[in-house]
C-alpha positions as CSV (number, residue, x, y, z in Angstrom):
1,X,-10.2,5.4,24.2
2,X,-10.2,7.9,20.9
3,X,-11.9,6.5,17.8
4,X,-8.6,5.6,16.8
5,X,-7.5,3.4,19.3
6,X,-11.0,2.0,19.2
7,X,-11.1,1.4,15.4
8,X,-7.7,-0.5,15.1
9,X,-9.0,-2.4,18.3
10,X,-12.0,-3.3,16.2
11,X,-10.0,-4.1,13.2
12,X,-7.3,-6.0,15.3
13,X,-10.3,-8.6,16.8
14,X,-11.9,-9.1,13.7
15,X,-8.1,-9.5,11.8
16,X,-7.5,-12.4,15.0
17,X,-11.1,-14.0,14.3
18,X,-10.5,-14.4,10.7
19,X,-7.1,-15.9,10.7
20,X,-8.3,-18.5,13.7
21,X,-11.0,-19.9,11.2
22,X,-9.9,-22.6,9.5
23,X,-13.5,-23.3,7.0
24,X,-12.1,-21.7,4.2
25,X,-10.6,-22.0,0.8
26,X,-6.8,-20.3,0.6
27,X,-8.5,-17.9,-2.2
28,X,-11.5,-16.9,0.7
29,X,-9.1,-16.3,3.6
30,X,-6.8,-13.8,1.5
31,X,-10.1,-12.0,-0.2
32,X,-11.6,-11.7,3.2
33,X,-8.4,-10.1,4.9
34,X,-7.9,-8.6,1.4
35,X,-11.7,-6.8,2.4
36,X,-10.7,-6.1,5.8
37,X,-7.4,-4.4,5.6
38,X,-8.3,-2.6,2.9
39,X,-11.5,-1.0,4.7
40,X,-9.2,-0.7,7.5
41,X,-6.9,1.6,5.3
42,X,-9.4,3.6,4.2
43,X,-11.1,4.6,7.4
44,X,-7.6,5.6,8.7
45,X,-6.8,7.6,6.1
46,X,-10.2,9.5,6.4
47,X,-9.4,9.8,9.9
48,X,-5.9,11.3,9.1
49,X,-8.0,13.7,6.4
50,X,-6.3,12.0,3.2
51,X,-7.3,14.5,0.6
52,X,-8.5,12.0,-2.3
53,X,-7.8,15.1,-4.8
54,X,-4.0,15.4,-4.4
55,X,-2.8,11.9,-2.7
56,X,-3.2,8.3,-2.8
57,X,-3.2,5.2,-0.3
58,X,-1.6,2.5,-2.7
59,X,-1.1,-0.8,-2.0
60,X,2.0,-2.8,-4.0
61,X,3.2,-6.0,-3.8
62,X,1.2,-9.0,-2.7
63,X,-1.5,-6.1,-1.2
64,X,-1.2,-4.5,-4.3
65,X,-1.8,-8.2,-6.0
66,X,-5.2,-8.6,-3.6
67,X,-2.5,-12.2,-2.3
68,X,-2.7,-12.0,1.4
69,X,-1.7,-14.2,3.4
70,X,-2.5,-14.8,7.4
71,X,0.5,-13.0,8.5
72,X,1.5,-10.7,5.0
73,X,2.8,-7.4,6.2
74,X,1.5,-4.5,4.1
75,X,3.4,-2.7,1.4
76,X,2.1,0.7,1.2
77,X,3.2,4.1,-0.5
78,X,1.8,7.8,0.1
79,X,1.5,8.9,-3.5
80,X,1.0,13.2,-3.9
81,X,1.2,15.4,-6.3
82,X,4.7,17.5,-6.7
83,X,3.5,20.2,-5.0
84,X,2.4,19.1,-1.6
85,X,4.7,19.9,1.2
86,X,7.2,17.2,2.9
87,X,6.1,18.0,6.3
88,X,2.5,17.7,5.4
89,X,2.6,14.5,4.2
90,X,5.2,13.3,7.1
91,X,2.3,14.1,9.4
92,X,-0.6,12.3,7.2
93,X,2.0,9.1,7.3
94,X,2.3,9.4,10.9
95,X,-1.5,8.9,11.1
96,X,-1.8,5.8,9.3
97,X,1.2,4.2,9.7
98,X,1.1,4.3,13.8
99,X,-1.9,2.7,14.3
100,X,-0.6,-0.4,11.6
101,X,2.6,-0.6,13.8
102,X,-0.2,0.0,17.2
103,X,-1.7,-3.0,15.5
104,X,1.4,-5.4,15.9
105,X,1.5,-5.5,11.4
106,X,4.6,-5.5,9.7
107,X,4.9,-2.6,7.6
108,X,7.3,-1.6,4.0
109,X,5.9,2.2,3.6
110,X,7.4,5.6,2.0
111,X,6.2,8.7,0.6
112,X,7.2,9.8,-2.8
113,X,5.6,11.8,-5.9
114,X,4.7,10.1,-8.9
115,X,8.3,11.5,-10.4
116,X,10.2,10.0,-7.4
117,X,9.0,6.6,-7.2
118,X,9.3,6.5,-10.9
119,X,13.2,7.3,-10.5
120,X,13.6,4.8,-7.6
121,X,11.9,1.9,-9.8
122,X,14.7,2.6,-12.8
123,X,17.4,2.2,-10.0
124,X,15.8,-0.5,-7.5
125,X,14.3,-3.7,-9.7
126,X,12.8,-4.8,-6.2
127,X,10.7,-1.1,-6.2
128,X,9.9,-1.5,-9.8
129,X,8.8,-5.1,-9.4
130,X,6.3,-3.7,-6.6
131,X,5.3,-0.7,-8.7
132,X,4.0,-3.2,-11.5
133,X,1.3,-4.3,-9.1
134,X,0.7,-0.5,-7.3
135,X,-3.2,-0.3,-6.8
136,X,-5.2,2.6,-5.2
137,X,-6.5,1.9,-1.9
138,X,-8.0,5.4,-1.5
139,X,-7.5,8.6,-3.1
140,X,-6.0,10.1,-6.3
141,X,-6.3,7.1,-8.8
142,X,-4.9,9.0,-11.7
143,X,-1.6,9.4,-9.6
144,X,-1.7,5.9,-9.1
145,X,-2.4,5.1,-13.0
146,X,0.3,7.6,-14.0
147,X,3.1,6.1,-12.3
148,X,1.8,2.3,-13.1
149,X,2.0,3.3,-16.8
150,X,5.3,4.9,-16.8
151,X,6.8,2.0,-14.8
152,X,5.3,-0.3,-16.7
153,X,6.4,1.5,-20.3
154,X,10.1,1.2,-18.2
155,X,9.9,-2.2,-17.5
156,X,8.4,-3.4,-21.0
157,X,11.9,-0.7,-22.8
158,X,14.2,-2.4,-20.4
159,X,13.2,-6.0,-20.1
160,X,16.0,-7.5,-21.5
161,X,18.6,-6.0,-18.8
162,X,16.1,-6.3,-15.7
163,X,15.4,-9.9,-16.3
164,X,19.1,-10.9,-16.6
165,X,19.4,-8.7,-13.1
166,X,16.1,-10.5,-11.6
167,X,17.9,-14.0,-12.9
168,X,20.9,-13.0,-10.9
């Protein structure tokens, strides 16, 4: 068994043992799996050689929120800088997101610049409503802040049209 296999094995019992317990507060069970994925995440990505300096593990949605629940699937995007090759960061994706599928998780994932997912968010209100909650995992954080800041200047310019589109 690589270290691989043998760390999503790890994380896979421990992910069983904590959603089996049933002593805990709502708030406890999603900081604890919260904790756990999250470590998780970042040991795969060091294993994949994530260079913190020009990309980003970010979590969005309810990952992004810290509001697991016992079976949330994860929302994650591969944030890089323009100038990072596509086939580059293909490959990095391949190394995280196998062993989350290897795990049996549900996954939403993509890869986009900071300049991309900004795009995507003007045209998708389900993307931007994700973005508004992106938070670093591991890596680049000032990606991560850049692209929270311009989505969120988006949203606050163009509230009145998205919420009449999120109402419908």
């Amino acid at each position: 068994m690589t270290d691989l296999a043998a760390l999503t094995q790890e994380f896979t019992l421990q992910r069983a043992a904590l959603r089996s317990r049933d002593r805990r507060s709502t708030a406890e069970l999603r900081q604890e799996l919260v904790d756990l994925h999250e470590s998780w995440l970042r040991q795969l990505a060091a294993y994949a050689g994530l260079d913190s300096t020009r990309v980003a593990l970010v979590a969005v949605g309810g990952m992004g929120r810290r509001e697991m629940c016992a079976n949330s699937d994860l929302d994650l995007l591969i944030l890089h800088h323009q100038d990072e090759s596509a086939a580059a960061m293909a490959a990095l994706a391949d190394q995280i997101w196998y062993p989350i599928w290897d795990a049996g998780i549900a996954l939403d994932h993509s890869i986009r610049t900071v300049s991309q997912a900004k795009t995507l968010a003007g045209q998708d209100l389900k993307v931007l409503l994700g973005l508004l909650d992106a938070r670093t995992i591991t890596g680049d954080d000032s990606l991560t802040q850049s692209l929270r800041a311009d989505v969120l200047a988006d949203w606050r310019s163009t509230a009145s049209t998205r919420l009449l589109e999120l109402r419908e």
